[in-house]
C-alpha positions as CSV (number, residue, x, y, z in Angstrom):
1,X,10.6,23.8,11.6
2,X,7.3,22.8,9.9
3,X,7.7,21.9,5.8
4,X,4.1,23.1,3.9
5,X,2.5,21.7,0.3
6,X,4.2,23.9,-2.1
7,X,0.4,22.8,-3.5
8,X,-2.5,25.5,-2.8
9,X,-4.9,24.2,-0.2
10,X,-7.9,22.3,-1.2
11,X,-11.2,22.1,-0.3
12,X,-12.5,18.7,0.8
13,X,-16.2,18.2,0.1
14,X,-18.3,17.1,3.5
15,X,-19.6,13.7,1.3
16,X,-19.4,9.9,2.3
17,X,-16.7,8.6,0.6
18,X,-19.1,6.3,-1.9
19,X,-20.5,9.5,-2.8
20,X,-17.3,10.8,-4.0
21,X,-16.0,7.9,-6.1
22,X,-19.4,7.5,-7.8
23,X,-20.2,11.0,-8.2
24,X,-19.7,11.1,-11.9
25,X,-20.7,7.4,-12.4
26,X,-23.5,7.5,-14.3
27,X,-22.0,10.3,-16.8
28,X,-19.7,7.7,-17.9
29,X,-22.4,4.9,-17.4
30,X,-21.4,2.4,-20.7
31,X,-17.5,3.3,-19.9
32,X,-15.8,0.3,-18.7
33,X,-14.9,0.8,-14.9
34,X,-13.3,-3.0,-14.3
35,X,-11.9,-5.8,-16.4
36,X,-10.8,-9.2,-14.7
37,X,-7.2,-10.2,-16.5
38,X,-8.2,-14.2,-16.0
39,X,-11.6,-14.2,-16.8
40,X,-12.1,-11.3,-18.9
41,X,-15.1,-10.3,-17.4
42,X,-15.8,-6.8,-17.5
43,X,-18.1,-3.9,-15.2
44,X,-19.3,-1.2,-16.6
45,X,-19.2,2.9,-14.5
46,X,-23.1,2.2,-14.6
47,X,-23.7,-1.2,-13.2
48,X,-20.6,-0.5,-10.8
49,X,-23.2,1.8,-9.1
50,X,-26.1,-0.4,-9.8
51,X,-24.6,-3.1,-7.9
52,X,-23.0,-1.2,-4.9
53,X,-26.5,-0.1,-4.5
54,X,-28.0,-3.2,-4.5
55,X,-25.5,-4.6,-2.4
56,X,-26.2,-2.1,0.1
57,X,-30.1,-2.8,0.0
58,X,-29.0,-6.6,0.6
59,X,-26.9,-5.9,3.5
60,X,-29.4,-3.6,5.3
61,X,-32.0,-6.3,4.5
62,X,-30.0,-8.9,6.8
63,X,-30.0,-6.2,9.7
64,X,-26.3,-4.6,8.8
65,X,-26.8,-1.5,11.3
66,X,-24.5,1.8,11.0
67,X,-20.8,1.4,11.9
68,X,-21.0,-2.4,11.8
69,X,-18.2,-4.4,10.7
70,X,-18.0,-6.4,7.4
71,X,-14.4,-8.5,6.4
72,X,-13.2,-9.0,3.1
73,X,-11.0,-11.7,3.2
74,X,-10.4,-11.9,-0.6
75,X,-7.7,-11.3,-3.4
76,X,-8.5,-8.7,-6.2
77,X,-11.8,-9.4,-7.7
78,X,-13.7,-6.7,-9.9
79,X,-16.2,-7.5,-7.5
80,X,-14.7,-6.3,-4.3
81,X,-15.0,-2.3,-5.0
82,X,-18.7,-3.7,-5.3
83,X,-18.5,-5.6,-1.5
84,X,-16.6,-2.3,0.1
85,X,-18.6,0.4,-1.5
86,X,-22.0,-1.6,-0.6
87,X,-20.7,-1.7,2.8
88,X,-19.5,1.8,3.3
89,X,-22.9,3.3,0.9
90,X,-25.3,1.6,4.2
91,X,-22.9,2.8,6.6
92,X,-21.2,-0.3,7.6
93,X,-17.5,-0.2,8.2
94,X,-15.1,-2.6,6.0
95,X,-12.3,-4.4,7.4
96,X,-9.6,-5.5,4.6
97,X,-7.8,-8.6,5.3
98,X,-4.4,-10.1,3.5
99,X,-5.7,-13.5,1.9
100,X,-2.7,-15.3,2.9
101,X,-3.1,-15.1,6.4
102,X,-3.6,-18.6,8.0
103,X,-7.1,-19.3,10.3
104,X,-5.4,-18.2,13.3
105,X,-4.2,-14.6,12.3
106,X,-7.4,-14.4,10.4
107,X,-9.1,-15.2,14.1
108,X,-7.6,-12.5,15.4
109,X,-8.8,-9.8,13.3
110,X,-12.5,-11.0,13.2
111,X,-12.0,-10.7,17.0
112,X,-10.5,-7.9,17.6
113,X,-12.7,-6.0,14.9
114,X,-15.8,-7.1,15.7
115,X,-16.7,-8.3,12.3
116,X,-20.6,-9.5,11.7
117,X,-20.1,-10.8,8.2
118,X,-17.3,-12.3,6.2
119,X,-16.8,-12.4,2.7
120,X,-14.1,-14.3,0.6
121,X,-13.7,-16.7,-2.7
122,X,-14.5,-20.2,-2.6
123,X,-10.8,-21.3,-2.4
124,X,-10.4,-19.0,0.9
125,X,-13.8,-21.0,2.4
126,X,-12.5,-23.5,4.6
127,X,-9.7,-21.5,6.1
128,X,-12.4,-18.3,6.6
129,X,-15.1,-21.2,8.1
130,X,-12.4,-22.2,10.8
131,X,-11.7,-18.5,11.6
132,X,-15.4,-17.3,12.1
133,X,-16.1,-20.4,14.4
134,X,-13.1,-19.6,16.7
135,X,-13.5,-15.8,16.7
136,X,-17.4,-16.0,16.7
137,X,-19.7,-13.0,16.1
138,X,-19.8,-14.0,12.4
139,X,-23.3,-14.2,11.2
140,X,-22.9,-14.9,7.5
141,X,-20.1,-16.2,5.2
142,X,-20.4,-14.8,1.9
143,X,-18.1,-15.8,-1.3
144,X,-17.5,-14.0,-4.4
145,X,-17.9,-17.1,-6.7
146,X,-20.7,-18.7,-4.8
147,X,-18.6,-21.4,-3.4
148,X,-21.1,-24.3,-1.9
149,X,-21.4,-23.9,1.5
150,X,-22.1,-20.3,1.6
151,X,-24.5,-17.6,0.6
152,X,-23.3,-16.3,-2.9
153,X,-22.3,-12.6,-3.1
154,X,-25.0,-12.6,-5.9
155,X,-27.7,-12.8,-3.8
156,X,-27.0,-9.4,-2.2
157,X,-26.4,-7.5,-5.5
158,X,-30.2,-9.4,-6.3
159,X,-31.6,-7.4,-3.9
160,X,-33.3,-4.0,-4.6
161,X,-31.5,-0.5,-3.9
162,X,-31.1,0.7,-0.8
163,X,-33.2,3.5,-1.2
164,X,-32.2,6.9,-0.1
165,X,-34.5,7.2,2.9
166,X,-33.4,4.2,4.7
167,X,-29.6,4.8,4.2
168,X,-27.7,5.9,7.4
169,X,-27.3,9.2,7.8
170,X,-23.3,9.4,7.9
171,X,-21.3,12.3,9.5
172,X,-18.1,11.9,6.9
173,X,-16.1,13.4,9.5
174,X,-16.7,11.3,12.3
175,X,-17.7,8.0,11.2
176,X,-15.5,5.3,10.3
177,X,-16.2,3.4,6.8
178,X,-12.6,1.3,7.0
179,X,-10.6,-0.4,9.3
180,X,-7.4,-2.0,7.6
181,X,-4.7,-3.2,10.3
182,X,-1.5,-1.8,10.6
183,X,1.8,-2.6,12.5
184,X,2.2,0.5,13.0
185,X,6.1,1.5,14.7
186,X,5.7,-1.4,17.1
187,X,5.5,-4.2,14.9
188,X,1.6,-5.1,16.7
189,X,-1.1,-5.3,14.0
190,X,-3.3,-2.8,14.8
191,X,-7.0,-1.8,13.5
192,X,-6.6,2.0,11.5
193,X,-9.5,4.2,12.2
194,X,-10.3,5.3,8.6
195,X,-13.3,7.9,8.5
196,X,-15.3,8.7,5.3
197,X,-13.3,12.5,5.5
198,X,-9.9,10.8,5.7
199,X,-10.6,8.6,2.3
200,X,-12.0,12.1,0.6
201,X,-9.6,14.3,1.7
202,X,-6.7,11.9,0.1
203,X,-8.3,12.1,-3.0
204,X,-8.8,15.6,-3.3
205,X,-5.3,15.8,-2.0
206,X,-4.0,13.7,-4.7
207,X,-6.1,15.5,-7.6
208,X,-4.5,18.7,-6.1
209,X,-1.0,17.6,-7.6
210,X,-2.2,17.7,-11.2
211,X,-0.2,21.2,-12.0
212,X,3.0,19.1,-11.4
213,X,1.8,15.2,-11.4
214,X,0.8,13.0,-14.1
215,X,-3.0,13.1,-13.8
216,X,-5.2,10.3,-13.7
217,X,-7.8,10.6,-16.4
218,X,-11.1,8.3,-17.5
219,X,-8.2,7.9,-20.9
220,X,-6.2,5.7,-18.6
221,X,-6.4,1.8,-18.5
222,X,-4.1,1.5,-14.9
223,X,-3.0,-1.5,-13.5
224,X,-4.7,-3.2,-10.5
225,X,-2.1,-5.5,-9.4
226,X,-1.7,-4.2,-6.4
227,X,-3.9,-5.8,-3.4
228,X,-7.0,-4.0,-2.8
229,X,-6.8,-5.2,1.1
230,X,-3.7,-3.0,1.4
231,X,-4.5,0.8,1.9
232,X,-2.3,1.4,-1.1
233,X,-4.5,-0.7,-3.4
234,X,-7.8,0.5,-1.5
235,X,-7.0,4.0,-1.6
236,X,-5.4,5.1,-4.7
237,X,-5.9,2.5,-7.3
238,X,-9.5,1.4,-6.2
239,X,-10.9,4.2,-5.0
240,X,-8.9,7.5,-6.5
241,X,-8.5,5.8,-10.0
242,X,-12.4,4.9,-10.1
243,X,-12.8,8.6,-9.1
244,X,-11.2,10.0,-11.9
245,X,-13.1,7.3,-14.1
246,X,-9.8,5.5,-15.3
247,X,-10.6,1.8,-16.1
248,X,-8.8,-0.7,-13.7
249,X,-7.4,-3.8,-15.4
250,X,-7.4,-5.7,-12.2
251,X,-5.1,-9.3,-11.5
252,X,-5.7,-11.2,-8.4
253,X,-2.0,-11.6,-8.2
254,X,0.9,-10.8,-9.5
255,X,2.7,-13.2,-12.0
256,X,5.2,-11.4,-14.2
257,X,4.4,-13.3,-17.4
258,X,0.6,-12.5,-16.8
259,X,1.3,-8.9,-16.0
260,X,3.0,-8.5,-19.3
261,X,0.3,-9.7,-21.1
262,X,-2.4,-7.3,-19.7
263,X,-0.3,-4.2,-20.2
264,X,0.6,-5.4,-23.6
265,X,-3.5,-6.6,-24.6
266,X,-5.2,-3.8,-22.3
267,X,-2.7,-1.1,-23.4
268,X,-2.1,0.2,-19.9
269,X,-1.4,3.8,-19.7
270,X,0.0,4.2,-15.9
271,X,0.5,1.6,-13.3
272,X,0.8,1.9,-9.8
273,X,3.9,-0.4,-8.6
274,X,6.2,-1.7,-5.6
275,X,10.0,-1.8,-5.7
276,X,10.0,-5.7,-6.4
277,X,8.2,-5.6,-9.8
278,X,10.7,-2.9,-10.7
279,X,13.5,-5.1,-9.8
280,X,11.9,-7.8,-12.4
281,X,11.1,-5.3,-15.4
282,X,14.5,-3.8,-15.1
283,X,16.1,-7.3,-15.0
284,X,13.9,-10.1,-16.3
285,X,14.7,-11.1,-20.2
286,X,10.8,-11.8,-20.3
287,X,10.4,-8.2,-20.3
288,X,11.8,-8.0,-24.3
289,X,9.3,-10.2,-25.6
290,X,6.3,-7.3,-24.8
291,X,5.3,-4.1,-25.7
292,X,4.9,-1.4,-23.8
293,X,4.4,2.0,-26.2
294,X,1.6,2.4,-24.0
295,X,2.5,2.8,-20.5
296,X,2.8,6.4,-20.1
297,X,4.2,6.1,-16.1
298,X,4.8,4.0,-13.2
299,X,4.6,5.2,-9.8
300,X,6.3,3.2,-6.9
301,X,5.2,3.1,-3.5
302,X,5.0,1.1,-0.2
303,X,8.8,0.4,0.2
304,X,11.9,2.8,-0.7
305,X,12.7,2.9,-4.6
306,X,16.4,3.0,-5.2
307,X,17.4,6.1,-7.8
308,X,19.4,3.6,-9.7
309,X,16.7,0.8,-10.2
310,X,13.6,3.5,-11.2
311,X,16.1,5.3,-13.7
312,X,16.4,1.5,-15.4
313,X,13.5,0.9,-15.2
314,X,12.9,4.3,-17.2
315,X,15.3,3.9,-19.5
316,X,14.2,0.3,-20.3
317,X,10.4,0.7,-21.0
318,X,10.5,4.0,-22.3
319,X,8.1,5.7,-19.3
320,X,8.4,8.1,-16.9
321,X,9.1,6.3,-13.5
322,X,8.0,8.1,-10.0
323,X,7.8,7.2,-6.1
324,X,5.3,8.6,-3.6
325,X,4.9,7.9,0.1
326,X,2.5,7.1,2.5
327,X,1.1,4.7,5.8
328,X,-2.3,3.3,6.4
329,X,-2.2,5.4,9.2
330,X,-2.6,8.6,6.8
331,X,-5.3,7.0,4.1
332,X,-2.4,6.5,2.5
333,X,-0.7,9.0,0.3
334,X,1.6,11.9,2.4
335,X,3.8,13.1,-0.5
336,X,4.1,12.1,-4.3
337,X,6.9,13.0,-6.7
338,X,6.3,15.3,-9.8
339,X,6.1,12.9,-12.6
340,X,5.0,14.7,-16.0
341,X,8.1,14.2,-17.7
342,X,11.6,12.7,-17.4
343,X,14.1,14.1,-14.7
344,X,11.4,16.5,-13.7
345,X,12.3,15.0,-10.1
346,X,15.6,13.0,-8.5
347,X,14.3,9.6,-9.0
348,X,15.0,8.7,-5.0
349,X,12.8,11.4,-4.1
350,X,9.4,10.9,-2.8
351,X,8.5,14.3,-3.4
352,X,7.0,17.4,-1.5
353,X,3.6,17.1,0.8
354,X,0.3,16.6,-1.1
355,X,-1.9,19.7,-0.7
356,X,-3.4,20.7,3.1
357,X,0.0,18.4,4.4
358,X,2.4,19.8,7.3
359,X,5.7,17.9,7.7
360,X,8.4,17.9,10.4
361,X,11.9,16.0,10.4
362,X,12.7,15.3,13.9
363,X,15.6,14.0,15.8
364,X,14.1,10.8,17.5
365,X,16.3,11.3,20.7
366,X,16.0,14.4,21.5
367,X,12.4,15.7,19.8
368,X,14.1,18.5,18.7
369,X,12.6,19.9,14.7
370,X,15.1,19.5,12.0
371,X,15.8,22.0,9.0
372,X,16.8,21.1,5.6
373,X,19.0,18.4,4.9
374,X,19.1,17.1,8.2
375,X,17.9,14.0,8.6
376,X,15.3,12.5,11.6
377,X,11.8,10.9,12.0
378,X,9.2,11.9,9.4
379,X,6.2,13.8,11.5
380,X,3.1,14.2,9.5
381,X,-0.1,16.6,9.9
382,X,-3.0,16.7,7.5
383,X,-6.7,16.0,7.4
384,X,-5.8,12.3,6.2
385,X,-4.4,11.3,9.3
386,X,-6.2,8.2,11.0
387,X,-9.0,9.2,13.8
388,X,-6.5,6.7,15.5
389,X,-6.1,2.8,16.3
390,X,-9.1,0.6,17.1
391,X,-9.2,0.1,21.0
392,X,-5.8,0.8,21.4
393,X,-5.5,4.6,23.0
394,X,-2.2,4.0,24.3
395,X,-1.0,3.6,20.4
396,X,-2.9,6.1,19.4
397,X,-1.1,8.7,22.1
398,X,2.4,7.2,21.4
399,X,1.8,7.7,17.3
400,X,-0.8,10.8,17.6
401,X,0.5,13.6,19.4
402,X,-1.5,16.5,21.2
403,X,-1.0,18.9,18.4
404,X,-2.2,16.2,15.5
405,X,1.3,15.0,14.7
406,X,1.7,11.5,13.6
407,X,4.8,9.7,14.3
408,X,5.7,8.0,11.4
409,X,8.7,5.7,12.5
410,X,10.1,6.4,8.9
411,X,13.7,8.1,8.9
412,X,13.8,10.9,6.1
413,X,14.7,14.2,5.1
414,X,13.5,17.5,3.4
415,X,16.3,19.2,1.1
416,X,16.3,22.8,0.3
417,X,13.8,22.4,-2.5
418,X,11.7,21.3,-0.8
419,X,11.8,17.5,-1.3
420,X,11.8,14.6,0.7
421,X,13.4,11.3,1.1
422,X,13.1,8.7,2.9
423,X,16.0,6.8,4.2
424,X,14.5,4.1,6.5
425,X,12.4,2.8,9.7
426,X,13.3,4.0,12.7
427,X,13.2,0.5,14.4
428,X,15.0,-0.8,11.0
429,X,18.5,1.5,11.3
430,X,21.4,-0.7,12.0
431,X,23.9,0.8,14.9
432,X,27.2,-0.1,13.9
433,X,29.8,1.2,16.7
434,X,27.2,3.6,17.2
435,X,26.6,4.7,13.5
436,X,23.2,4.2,11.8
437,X,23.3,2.4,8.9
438,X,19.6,2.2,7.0
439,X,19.3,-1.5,4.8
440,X,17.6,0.0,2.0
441,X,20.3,2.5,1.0
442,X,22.7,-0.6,1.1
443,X,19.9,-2.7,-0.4
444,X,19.4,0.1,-3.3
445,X,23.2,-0.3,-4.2
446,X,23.1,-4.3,-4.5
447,X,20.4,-4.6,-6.6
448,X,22.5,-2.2,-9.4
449,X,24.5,-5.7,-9.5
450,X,23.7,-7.4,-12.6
451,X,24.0,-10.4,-11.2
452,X,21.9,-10.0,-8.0
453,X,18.2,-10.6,-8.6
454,X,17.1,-8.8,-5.3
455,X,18.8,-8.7,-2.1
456,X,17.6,-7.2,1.8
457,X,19.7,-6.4,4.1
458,X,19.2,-6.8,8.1
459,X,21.0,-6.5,11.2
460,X,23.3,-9.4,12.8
461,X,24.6,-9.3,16.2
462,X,28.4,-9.0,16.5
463,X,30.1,-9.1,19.7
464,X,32.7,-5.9,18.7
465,X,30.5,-3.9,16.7
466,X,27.2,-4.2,18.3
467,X,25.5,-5.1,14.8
468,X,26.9,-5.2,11.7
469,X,24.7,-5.3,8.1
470,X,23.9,-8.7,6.5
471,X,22.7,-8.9,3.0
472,X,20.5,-11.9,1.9
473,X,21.3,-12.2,-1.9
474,X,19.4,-13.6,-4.8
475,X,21.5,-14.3,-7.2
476,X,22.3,-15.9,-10.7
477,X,25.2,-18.1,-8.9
478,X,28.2,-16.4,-9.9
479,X,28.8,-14.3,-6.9
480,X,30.7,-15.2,-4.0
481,X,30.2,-13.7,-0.7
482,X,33.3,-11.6,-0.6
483,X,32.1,-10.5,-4.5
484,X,29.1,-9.5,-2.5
485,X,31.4,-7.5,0.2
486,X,33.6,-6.0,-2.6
487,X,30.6,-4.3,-4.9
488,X,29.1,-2.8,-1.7
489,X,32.4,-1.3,-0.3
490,X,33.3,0.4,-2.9
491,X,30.1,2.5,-2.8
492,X,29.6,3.2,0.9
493,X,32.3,4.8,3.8
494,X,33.4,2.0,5.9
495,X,31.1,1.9,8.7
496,X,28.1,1.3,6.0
497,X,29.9,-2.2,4.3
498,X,28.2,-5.6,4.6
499,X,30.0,-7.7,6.6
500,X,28.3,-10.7,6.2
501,X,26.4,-12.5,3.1
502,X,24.1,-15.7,2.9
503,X,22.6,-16.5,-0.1
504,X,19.4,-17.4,-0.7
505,X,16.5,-18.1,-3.4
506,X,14.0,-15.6,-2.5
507,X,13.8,-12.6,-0.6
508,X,10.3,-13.0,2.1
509,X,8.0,-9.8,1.4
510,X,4.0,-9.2,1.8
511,X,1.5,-9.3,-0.3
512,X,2.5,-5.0,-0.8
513,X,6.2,-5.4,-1.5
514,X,7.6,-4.6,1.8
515,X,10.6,-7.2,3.1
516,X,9.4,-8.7,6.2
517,X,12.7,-7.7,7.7
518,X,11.5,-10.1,10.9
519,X,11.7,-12.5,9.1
520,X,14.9,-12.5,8.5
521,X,16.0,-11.2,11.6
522,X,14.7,-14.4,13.7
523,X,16.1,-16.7,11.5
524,X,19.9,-14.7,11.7
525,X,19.2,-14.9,15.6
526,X,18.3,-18.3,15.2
527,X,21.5,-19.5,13.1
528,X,23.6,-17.0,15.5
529,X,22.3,-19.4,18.7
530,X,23.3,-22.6,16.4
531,X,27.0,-21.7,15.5
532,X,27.0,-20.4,19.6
């Protein structure tokens, strides 16, 4: 059974995807586009497309040749939509890297993308110096803050605008202008194959939700917390939001007391968020002490939102508080929830397919299609879907099928309103005696403690059951373990109670929000082969 966009079809415009975002640009010219949080530095719609242009005109003056590779290995700057759109606008391709990695997984993507130059901030220098020598192939470090050592990003916005008849001609439905890296189902990091289409198509997709989503206007001051390196940040708060000429107010990383303050100073209308800076406005006392008559929405993504945990969220700031869905794998957004009002949708839905979007729900044993309310693999087909992974084609054939289905690897299901939910990863779901059991609908009932801070739950081996569900809690220390066991239980049927708690004082996650489950996992195996 295939699920369609209750959303009319759209028309995606045949553009490169620089083209798109900048298209009304200079209509807004003296509009603010960016403002730096720290600094307070600030980038006008106008010289935004000044300086991608001359950016551009740099880069083609040091030889940067159609679908060549350029890393940005950088937090959130107001000057990296400047360093990807200069790329992309002389047909290089941009590969986003978390700023956290060490030299060594760093390495590994320069290598396995094939970058030619490297940009980063001066802090970053040294660990992005030891990572071009071992991976080699970089020609050029450049830094955002024109950290000694390096050439300053400066110097390519100094140069003239790449003018019209020596840009690349770009075909948007072929070429590739991104290349984030992805785990994928496997757990491998993977390049995405990003074309100029796929980019284009998801904003057109997400501007085709308007009749029933809160639309993002050039009124809105949004949040740019999020990581621009993630296709979640890249896609619908850089690129989208620009788009739509909303100003970003853009942090380089999150600190709850700083994030206050910019809402509060900037008057944020609409924020785009994760699960784990939900957790802290619906619990942190900090959260009294601002105000936030302006924010308008919040719209979670990346990880699953618990019903429970969005509707406090609500209640407490006075917004309306929404999930969507998506994967790098499909540029990113698949589905978003109606969010014009309160209620308008069950807060632990993710919503129905964005516009031109297919969806199936199907069993992952036996491939057989699902119908309403039944609960399998979330398939996805849609002109966002990646071209496929970077020199991998056996990943690309065991997530792409023949018929342009992606395998998402998430566990979800469509009700008979059309509506979906996601329950959890396929490689996540805990088989206890032989019943799945998904973490995040246990971890969505723990954090409705008021005394648990945040709280992920993972398999542990156990010689009768197979596995049984651990929680990790943080908490304010007046829990035991068997508190812990008692909460759950009484929520759950049997075979879903946590069977075992250790507490701890954080909860490991990326720089996106998403619990590195791994993580967690080794060290369980690890402490299993110690009491062994």
């Amino acid at each position: 059974m295939i699920f369609e966009s209750p959303y009319p079809d759209v028309t995606i415009p045949d553009v490169p995807v620089t083209d798109h975002v900048l298209a009304d640009a200079f209509k807004r010219a003296d509009k603010t586009a960016l403002i730096d949080v720290a600094s307070g530095a600030r980038m006008s719609f106008g010289e935004l497309a000044t300086n991608i242009r001359r950016t551009a005109g740099g880069l083609a003056a040091r030889g940067l040749a159609k679908g060549d590779r350029i890393a940005i290995y950088s937090p959130n700057t107001i000057t990296y939509p400047v360093a990807f759109h200069g790329a992309a606008y002389a047909g290089g391709v941009v590969t986003t890297v978390n700023p956290t990695y060490t030299p060594e997984e760093l390495t590994s993507q320069l290598r396995d993308s094939k970058a030619r130059f490297l940009i980063t901030l001066g802090p970053f220098l040294e660990k992005a110096r030891e990572a071009a020598d071992a991976a080699g192939g970089i020609e050029e470090i450049f830094t955002f803050d024109g950290a000694p050592g390096s050439t300053p990003f400066a110097e390519l916005m100094a140069a003239g605008e790449l003018a019209d008849a020596k840009r690349p001609k770009i075909d948007p439905a072929k070429d590739l202008v991104a290349l984030p890296y992805s785990s994928g189902t496997t757990g491998i990091s993977k390049g995405v194959m990003l074309t100029h289409r796929n980019l284009v198509a998801n904003m057109v997709q997400l501007k085709g939700t308007d009749s029933l989503c809160r639309a993002i206007t050039e009124r809105d001051n949004l949040m740019a917390v999020l990581p621009f390196f993630h296709i979640y940040g890249l896609g619908v708060i850089m690129n989208y939001a620009l788009s739509r000429g909303a100003t970003l107010v853009v942090m380089q990383r999150f600190d709850l007391e700083q994030f206050l303050g910019a809402i509060q100073e900037h008057r944020v209308t609409f924020a785009h968020l994760v699960p784990p800076i939900l957790v802290a406005l619906a619990k942190h006392p900090l959260v009294d002490q601002y105000d936030f008559s302006s924010l308008e929405g919040i719209m979670s993504g990346a990880a699953p939102l618990g019903g429970e945990l969005a509707q406090a969220v609500e209640e407490r700031l006075g917004c309306v508080v929404g999930q969507g869905y998506g994967l790098t794998e499909t540029s990113p957004v698949t589905h978003t929830a109606p969010n014009q009002r309160k209620g308008q949708t069950p807060y632990d839905a993710i919503g129905p397919s964005l516009p031109n979007t297919e969806i199936q729900i199907v069993d992952p044993e036996t491939g057989q299609s699902l119908g309403p309310g039944e609960r399998g693999e979330v398939w996805i087909r849609g002109p966002q879907v990646m071209v496929g992974y970077f020199g991998q084609p056996g990943a690309t054939a065991a997530t792409i099928d023949e018929e342009g289905w992606l395998h998402s690897g998430d566990i979800g299901l469509v009700d008979e309103n059309g509506l979906c939910r996601i329950v959890d990863r396929v490689k996540e779901l805990i088989k206890y005696k032989g019943y799945q059991v998904a973490p995040a609908e246990l971890e969505a009932i723990l954090l409705t403690h008021p005394s648990i801070k945040d709280a992920a739950v993972v398999r542990s081996p156990d010689e009768e059951a197979g596995e049984v569900p651990k929680a990790f809690v943080v908490s304010d220390g007046s829990l035991t373990e068997d508190d812990v066991m008692s909460f759950v239980a009484e929520h759950v049927s049997p075979q879903k109670k946590v069977r075992r708690v250790e507490f701890v004082d954080s909860i490991p996650k990326s720089p996106s929000g998403k619990i590195l489950r791994r993580v967690l996992v080794e060290r369980e195996m690890m402490s299993m082969e110690g009491r062994s």
